[in-house]
C-alpha positions, 0 to 999 in steps of 0.5 A: 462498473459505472458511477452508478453502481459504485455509489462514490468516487474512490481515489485510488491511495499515491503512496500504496498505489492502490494495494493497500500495502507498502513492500520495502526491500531490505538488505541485511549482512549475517554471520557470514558475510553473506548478504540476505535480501527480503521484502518487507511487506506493511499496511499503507500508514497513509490510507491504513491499508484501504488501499483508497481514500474514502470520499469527502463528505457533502 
């Protein structure tokens, strides 16, 4: 795709690293003593998801 057919600009979001969504490893210990490991999987707070900024207005 161009710049032309896009419109704008995006800028890609630094923390989501343009996903849209933030995956957080997570360890917990149960009954057991066994250790269970999981992903958390959440929207990006900073671009809320998007996955991009939108651009500044002119």
């Amino acid at each position: 795709m161009s710049d032309a057919t896009m419109g704008s600009k995006r800028t890609p979001c630094p923390d989501c690293h343009g996903t849209g969504e933030l995956r957080i490893d997570s360890e917990n210990t149960n009954e057991d003593l066994e250790v269970e490991k999981q992903t958390v999987i959440a929207d990006c707070p900073r671009c809320m998801g998007l996955a991009f900024f939108p651009p500044d207005p002119p």
